[in-house]
Every structure is written in C-alpha cells, then in structure tokens.
N, C-alpha and C positions, 0 to 999 in steps of 0.2 A: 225675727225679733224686731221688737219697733225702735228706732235710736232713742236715745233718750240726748232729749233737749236737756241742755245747760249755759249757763254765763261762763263760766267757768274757760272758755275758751277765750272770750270776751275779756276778762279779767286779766290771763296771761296780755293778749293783746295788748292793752293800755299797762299793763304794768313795764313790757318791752317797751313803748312807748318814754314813755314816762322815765324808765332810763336811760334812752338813748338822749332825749332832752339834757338830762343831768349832765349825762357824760358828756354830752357836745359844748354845753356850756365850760364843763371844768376843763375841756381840751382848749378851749376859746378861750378863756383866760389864764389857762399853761402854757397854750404855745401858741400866743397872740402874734410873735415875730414868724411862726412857719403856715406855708401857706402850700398847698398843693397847688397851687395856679403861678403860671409863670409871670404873670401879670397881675396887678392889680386896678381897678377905679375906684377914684372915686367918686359917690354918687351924690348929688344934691339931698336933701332932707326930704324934700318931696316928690323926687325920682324912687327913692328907696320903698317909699312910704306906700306909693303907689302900684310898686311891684310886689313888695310884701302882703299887700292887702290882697291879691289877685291870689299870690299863694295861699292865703288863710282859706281861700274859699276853695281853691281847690281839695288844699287839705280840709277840709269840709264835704267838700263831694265825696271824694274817698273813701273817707272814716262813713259817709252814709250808705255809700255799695259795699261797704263790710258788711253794715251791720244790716244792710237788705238779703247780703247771700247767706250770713249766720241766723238770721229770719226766714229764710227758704223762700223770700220774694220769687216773682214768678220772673223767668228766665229775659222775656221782652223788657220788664219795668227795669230790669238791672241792667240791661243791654243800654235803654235811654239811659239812662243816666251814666254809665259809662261814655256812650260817645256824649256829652254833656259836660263830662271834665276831661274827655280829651279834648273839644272846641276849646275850652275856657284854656287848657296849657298850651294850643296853638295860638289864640291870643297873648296868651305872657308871653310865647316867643318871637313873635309880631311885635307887639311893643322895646321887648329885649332889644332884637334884631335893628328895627326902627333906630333906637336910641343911638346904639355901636355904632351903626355906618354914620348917623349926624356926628358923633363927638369921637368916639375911640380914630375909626377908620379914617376918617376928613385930620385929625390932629397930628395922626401918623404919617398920610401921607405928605402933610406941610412940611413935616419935620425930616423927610428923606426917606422913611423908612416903608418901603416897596414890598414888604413881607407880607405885612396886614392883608393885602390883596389877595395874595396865594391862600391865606389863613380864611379870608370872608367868602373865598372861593371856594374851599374846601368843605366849612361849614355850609355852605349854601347846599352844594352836593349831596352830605347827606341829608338835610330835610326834602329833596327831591326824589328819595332811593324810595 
C-alpha cells in the first residue's frame, strides 16, 4: 500500500510548537524570579539582539529540514542543510563563547573568583569530545 501523504503531521507539529511558545511565555512571566541557571548576565541590547537573530535562523533552518523530510526531499539535500545549521549553531557558539571569556570569565577572575576557570575548562572539553 502507497502512504498516504498528509499535513496533518505538519499541523500537530506547529500546533506543539505553538504551545510550547505560550507555555514558555506564561512560565516567563510566573516565574520570572526562578531561573534554572546558577548564574545570570546580563546582556547589552545589542549583544542579545544579535544572538537572537542568529537563533531565528537557525530556528528557520530547522523548521525547513522538517518540512524537506515530511516532503521526502532527497536524503543529500537534507544532509546540506543539516550540516548548514549545524555550522550556523557552531557559530552562535563562537560568538557565545567569544563574549564569556571577554566579559563573564575576565570579570571573574578580577574579582577573585578562580572557578570560572575550571567551569570554561570543562565546557571547553566538551565541544572538543
């Protein structure tokens, strides 16, 4: 039997989507004092601005190798463009990375605190694994 093509996968898709947005938002503004990270920065208006926009495209790439594999694109074309937004999330992490050691890691160690080291050490580690 031949599958039968539908949206209908597509529509669940963006509908999870779509509430997961909602919900992050209502969690974002219920529990704007808790944070899963032990640390906070904060980030200039155009530090943020610049890293968000690098996600937007990523989340763009993504959402278009979905909907190349739920189009039965041909296995190469979905290949490039996967490794395409994995470059583009090596670059956010470059820039990330970049930023931290100038500001988080340099601020920490003026102020005494020798951790951050073990911390930029460890993270360094895994993007080398």
């Amino acid at each position: 039997s031949t599958p039968i093509k539908s949206s209908a996968a597509s529509d669940v898709y963006k509908r999870q989507l779509i509430d997961v947005k909602i919900k992050d938002k209502e969690k974002g503004m219920a529990e704007d004092k808790k944070c899963c990270c032990k640390k906070k920065k904060e980030r200039t208006d155009s530090e943020k601005k610049l890293l968000l926009n690098r996600l937007k495209r990523i989340e763009g790439q993504i959402r278009g190798i979905y909907g190349m594999v739920e189009d039965d694109a041909y296995c190469i074309d979905i290949l490039n463009q996967s490794l395409a937004a994995n470059a583009a999330l090596t670059a956010f992490d470059k820039a990330l990375l970049s930023n931290h050691i100038k500001t988080c890691v340099v601020e920490d160690i003026k102020n005494g605190d020798d951790e951050v080291v073990d911390e930029l050490v460890m993270t360094l580690q895994k993007f080398m694994k």
